[in-house]
C-alpha positions in Angstrom: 25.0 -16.1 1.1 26.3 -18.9 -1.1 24.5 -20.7 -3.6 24.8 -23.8 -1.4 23.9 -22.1 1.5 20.8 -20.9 -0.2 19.6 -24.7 -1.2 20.2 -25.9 2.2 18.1 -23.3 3.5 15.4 -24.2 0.6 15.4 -28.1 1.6 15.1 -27.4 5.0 12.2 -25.6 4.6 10.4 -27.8 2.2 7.5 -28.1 3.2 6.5 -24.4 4.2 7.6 -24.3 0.0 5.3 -27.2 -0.8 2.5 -25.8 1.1 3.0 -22.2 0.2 3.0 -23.4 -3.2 -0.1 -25.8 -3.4 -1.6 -22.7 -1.2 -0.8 -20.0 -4.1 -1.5 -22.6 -7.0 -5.0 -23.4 -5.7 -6.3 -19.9 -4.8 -5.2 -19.1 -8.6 -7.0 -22.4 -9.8 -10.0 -21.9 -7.5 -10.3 -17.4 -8.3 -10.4 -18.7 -12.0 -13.2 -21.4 -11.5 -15.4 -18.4 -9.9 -14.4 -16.0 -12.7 -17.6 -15.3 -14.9 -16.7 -16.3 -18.2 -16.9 -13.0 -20.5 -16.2 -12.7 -24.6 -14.4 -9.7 -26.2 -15.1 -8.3 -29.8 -13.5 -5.5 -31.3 -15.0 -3.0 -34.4 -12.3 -0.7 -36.0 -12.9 2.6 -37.5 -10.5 5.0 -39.8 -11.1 8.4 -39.9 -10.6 10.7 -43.2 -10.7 14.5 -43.9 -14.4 15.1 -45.1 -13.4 17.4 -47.9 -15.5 20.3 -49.0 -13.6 20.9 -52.2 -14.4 17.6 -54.4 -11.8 16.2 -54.3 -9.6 19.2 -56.1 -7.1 19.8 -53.0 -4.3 20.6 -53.1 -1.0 18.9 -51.4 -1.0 21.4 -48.6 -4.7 21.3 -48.0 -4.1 17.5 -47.6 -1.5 18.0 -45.1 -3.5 20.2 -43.3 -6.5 18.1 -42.9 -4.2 15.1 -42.3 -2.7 17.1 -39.1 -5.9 18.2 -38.0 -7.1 14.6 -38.0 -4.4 13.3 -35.9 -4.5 15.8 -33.3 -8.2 15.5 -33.6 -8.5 11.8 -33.2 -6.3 11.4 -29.9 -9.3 12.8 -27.6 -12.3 9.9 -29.3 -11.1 7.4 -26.8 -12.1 9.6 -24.6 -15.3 10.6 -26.4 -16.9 7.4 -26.9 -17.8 6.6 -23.2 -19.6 9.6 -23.0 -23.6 9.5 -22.6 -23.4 11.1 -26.2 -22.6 8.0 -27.4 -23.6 5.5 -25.3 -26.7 6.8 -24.4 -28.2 5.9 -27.9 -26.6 2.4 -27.9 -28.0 2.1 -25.0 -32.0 2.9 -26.5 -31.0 1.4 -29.7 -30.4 -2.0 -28.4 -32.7 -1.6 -25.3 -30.1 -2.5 -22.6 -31.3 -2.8 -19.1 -28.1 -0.8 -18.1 -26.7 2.9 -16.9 -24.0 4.3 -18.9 -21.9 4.1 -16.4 -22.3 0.3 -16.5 -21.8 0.2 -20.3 -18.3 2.2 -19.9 -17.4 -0.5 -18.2 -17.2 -2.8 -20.8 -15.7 -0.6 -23.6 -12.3 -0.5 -24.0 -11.3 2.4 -26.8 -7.9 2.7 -28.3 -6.0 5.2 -30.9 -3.0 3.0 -31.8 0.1 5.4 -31.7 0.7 7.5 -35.2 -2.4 6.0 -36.4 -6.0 6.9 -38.0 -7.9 4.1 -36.3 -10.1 4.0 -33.5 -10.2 0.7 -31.9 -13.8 -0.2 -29.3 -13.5 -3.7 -28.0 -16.6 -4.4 -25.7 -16.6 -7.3 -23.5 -19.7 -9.1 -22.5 -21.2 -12.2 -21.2 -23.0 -12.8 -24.4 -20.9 -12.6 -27.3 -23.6 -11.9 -29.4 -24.6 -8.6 -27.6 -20.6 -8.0 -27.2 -20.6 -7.8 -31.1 -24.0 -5.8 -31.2 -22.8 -3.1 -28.3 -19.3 -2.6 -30.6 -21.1 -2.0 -34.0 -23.4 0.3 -32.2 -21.0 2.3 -30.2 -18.9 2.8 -33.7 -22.2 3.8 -35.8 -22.8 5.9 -32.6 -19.6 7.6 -32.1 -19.2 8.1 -36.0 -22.6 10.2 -36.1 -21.5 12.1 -33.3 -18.2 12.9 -34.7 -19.8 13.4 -38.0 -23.3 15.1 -37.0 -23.6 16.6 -33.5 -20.1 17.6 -32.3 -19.7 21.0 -34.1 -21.7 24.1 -34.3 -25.0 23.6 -36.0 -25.2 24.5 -39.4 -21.3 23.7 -39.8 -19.6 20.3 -41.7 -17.7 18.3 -39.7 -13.8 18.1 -41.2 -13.6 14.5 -39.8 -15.4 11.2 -41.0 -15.4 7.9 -39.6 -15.9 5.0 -41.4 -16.3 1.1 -39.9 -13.3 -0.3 -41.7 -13.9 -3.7 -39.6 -17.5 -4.5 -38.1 -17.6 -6.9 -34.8 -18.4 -10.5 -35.0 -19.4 -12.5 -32.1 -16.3 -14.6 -30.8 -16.5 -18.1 -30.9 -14.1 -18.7 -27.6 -14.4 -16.9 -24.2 -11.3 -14.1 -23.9 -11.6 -15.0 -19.7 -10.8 -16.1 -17.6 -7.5 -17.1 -19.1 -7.0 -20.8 -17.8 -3.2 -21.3 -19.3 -2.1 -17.5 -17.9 -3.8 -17.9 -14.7 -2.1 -21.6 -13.9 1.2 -20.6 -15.5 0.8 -17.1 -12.5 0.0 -19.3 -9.9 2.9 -21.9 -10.6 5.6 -18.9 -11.2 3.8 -16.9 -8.0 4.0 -20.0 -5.7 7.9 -20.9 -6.2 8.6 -17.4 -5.8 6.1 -16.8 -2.7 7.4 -20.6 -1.9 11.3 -19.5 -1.5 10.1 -15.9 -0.1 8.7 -17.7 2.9 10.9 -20.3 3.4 13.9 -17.3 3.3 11.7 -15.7 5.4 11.0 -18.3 8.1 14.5 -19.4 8.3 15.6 -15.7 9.3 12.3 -15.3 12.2 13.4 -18.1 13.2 14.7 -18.0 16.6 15.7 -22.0 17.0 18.3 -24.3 15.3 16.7 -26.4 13.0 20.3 -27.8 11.2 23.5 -28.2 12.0 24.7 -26.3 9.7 23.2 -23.4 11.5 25.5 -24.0 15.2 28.5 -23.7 12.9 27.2 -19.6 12.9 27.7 -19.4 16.5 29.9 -21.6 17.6 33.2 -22.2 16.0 33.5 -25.7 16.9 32.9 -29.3 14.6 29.6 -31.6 14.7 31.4 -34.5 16.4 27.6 -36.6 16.6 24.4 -36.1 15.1 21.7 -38.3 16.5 18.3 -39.0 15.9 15.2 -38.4 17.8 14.8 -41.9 18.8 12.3 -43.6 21.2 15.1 -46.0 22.5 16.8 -43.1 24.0 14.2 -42.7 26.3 14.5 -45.6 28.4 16.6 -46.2 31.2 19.7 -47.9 29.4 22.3 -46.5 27.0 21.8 -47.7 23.2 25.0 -49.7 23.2 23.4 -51.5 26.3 19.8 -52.4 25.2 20.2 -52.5 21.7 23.7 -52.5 20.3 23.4 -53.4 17.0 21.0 -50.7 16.5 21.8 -47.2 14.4 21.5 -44.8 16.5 24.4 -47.3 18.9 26.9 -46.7 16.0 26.3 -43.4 16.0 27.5 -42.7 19.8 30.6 -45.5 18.9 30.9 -42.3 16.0 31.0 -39.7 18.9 33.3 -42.3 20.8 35.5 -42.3 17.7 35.9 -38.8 17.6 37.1 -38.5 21.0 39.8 -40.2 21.0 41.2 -37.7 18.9 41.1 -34.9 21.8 44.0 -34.3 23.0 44.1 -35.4 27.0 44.9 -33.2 30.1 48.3 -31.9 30.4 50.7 -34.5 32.6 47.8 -37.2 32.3 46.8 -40.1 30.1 43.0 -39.1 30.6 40.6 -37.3 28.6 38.2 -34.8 30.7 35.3 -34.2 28.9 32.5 -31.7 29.8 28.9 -31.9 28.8 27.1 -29.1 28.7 24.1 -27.6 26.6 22.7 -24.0 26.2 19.3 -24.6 27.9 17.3 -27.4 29.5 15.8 -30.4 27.8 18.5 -30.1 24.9 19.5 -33.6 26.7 22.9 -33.7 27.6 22.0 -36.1 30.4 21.3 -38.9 27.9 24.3 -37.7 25.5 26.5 -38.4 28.7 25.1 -41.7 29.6 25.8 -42.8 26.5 28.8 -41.7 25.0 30.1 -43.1 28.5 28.5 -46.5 27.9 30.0 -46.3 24.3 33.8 -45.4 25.7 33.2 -48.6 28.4 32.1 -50.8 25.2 35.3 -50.3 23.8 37.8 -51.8 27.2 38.3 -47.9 28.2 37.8 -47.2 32.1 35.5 -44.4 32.2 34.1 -42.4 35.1 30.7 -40.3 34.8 30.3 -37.7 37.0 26.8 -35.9 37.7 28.0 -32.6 38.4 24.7 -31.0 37.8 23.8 -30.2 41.1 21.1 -28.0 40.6 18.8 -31.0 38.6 20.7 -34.1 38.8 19.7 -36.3 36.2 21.9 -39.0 35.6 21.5 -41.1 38.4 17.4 -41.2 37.2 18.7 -41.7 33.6 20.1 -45.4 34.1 18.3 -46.1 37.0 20.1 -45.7 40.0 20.2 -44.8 43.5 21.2 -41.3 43.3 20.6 -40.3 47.3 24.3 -40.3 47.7 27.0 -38.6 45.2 29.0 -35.8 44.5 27.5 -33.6 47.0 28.4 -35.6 50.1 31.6 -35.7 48.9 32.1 -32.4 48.3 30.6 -31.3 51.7 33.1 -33.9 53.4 30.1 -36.4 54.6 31.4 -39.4 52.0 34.5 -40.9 50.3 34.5 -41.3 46.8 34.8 -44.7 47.0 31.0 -44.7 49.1 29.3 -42.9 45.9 30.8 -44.5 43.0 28.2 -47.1 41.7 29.6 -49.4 38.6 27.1 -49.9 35.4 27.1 -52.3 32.9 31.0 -53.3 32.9 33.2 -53.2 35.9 35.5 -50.0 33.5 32.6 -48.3 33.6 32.3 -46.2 37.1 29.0 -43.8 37.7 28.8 -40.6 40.7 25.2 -39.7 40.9 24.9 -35.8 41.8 23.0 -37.0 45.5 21.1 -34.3 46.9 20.4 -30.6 45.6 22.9 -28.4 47.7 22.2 -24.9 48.1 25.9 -23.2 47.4 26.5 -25.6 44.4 28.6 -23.4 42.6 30.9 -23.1 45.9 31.2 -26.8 45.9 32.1 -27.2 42.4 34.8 -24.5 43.3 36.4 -26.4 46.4 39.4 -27.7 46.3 37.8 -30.8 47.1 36.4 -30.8 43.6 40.0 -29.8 42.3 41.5 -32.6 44.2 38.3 -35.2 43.2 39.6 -34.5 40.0 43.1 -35.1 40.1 43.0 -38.2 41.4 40.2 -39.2 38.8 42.2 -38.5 36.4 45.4 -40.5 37.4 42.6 -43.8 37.5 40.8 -43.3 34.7 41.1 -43.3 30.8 37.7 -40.9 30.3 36.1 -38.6 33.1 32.9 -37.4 31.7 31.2 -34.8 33.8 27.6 -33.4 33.2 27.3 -30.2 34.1 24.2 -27.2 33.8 22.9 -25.7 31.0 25.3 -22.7 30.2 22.0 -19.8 30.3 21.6 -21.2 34.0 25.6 -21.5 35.4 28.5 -21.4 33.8 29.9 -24.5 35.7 31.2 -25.8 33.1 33.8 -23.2 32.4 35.1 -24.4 35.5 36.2 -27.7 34.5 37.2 -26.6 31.1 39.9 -24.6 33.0 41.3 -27.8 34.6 41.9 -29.0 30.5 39.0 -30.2 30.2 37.0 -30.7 26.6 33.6 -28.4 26.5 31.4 -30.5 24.6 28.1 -28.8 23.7 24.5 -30.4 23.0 22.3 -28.7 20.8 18.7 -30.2 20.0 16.5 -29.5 16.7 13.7 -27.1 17.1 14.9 -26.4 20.7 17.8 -24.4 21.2 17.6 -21.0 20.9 20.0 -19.0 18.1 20.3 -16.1 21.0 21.6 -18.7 23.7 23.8 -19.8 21.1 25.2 -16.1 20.1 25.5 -15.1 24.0 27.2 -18.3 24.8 29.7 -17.8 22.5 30.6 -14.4 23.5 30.9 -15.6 26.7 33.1 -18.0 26.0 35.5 -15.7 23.9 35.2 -13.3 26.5 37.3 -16.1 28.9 39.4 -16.8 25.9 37.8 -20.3 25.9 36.3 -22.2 23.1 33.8 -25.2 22.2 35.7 -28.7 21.4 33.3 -30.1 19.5 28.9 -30.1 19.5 26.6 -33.3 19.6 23.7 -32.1 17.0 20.6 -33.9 19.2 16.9 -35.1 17.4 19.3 -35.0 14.0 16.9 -35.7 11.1 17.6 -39.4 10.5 19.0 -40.9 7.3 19.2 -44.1 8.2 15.5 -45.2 9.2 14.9 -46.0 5.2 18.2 -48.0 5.9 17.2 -49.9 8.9 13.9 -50.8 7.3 15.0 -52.3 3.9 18.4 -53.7 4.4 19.3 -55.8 7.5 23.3 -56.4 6.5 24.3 -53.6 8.4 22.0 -53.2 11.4 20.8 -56.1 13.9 18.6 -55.0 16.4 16.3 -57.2 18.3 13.4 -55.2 17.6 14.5 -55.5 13.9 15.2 -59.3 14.7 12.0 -59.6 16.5 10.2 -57.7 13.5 11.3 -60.6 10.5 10.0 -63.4 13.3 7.3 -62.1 13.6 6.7 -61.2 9.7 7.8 -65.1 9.3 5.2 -66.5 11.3 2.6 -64.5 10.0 3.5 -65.6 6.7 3.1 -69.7 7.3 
């Protein structure tokens, strides 16, 4: 994975990072608020070879007790959180607790290569912190120094309070600055884990960038999600000044750069998608509307005949079409409706047939075509979703263009992968893909600067913002 790869995935995901984040941020924040606030104090001992001699030594009795010492001294960690020492800090100080509960708070260390003895006690109350540490060291010094030989014999080892506790002036936790800087450095790395995550469980395209990993084919059209694409007239019809219009006249552009059927002037191009409700239907209806915009004579065939769409899409009467023709009950010239412009010629699918596939196999349908084409600058056939019938391969072998539609959050990554192997399997490939539900750039455009694009609604928007103002 490149570096660039690896951002795009990140900004796609934003907001599973922003909320994972915020998520991982405030649980830190919120554990530290419910922390009990607790002080720590520290008393420091030294222990010293309690000799017997007075002081007349020698060097290699010195060394001696200095060994002993140090081997000596590695097990008082241990020692001090026994009930031999605690016990009597314990009555001393007259704590309502179990020794068990004490060793809890006691923390003992030797430092390494050292003659020091180190009891930090950590309590609610820094007061009683400081009293529990200078206990437990007068404590563990009598028991080192009194109780943990044989009776009747001198201990060899004396420790000494080198550093008495005092009670700490600021809490020692929760730590506020370590537990916000955790939770900041914890949620970008839990943020990009997920988001990494997500983006490889996912099972539907959410970029364009991602069809580019199945399909071996260029993003020709990207269009928004876009409530005018719902009605029942093409963009470049109801509102042609309007973005998402210029991007179809995009799409149109892009066209006329595929090369056109062998022998012919005229481009064949095939709509298709992986699965349902990707909408190819309403990709069809309007790149044909866009090609008519621009003088070409175009001819939209519905050759979906399993759910025939277009004819509902701009509002037409769709009980006669391609399947009458095809079953040798009507002419061509009987279904062909014109729409908008008299270039731009429409063949609903008419009724469902039940051997559509053997229809769309006739030589009817071959001979349909041929003449089409000889008329005709664009033929622009819709056909079914590839995971239902592979119809589509069938006009692509008559040189036609395969044009796929993929929508955002919709179409699968599988259908993708197995409609691509399918497609090299036949030693045929994808012209060019129409990215559907595209995540707009230009609403921010539309909505501050009117130079460019003049809808009515937009139009009707500053009237209506003019009035209000008088």
């Amino acid at each position: 994975m490149t570096l660039s790869a690896l951002f795009g995935i990140l900004r796609k995901h934003i907001i599973t990072i922003i909320v994972t984040f915020a998520v991982v941020l405030g649980a830190a924040i919120g554990l530290t608020a419910m922390s009990p606030v607790k002080y720590s104090t520290t008393s420091q001992l030294f222990a010293t070879y309690n000799d017997s001699s007075d002081g007349t030594a020698n060097s290699s009795e010195q060394n001696s007790g200095s060994s002993y010492i140090m081997s000596q001294i590695k097990s008082y960690p241990a020692l001090t959180t026994t009930q031999s020492v605690l016990q009597p800090v314990i009555e001393e100080l007259g704590l309502h607790t179990t020794v068990g509960q004490l060793k809890g708070e006691i923390s003992v260390t030797n430092p390494t290569n050292t003659a020091f003895v180190n009891i930090t006690v950590t309590d609610g109350d820094p007061a009683q912190a400081a009293d529990i540490a200078n206990s437990v060291a007068k404590s563990l010094s009598s028991v080192v120094e009194n109780t943990l030989y044989a009776s009747g014999s001198r201990s060899s080892v004396k420790l000494s309070i080198v550093q008495p506790a005092t009670a700490p002036s600021s809490p020692s936790s929760p730590k506020w600055k370590l537990n916000i800087l955790i939770g900041i450095v914890g949620g970008l790395i839990l943020g990009v884990f997920a988001a990494l995550l997500k983006d490889v469980l996912s099972k539907r395209v959410q970029d364009d960038d991602e069809v580019g990993e199945y399909l071996d084919a260029p993003i020709i059209g990207r269009i928004p999600e876009e409530e005018l694409l719902k009605g029942t007239k093409p963009a470049v019809v109801s509102e042609p000044g309007s973005p998402v219009a210029e991007d179809f006249r995009r799409v149109r552009t892009n066209l006329t750069f595929m090369a056109p059927v062998d022998g012919t002037n005229c481009r064949l191009i095939v709509v298709t998608s992986t699965g349902a409700s990707e909408g190819k239907t309403t990709m069809s209806v309007n790149v044909a509307a866009a090609l008519a915009e621009n003088g070409a004579k175009v001819l939209l065939i519905d050759a979906d005949l399993r759910h025939p769409s277009v004819a509902k899409k701009l509002d037409l009467d769709g009980s006669a079409g391609l399947t009458h023709v095809l079953s040798g009950q009507a002419s061509v010239k009987d279904v062909v409706q014109r729409y908008w412009k008299p270039n731009l010629h429409v063949m609903p699918a008419g009724p469902k047939p039940p051997n559509a596939s053997t229809l769309l196999n006739s030589p009817i349908m071959e001979e349909l075509l041929n003449n089409a084409m000889e008329q005709y600058d664009y033929v622009l056939i819709d056909t079914a979703p590839m995971v239902v019938a592979n119809d589509a391969v069938i006009f692509v072998r008559r040189g036609g263009s395969l044009i796929m539609v993929c929508r955002r959050d919709h179409t699968l990554k599988r259908d993708l992968r197995d409609i691509s192997e399918e497609l090299t399997t036949l030693d045929l490939s994808t012209t060019g893909v129409i990215f559907n539900c595209a995540r707009d750039s230009k609403k921010s455009l539309e909505h501050t600067n009117y130079y460019y694009y003049y809808s009515s609604r937009s139009t009707d928007h500053r009237k209506k913002r003019r009035f209000s103002l008088k």
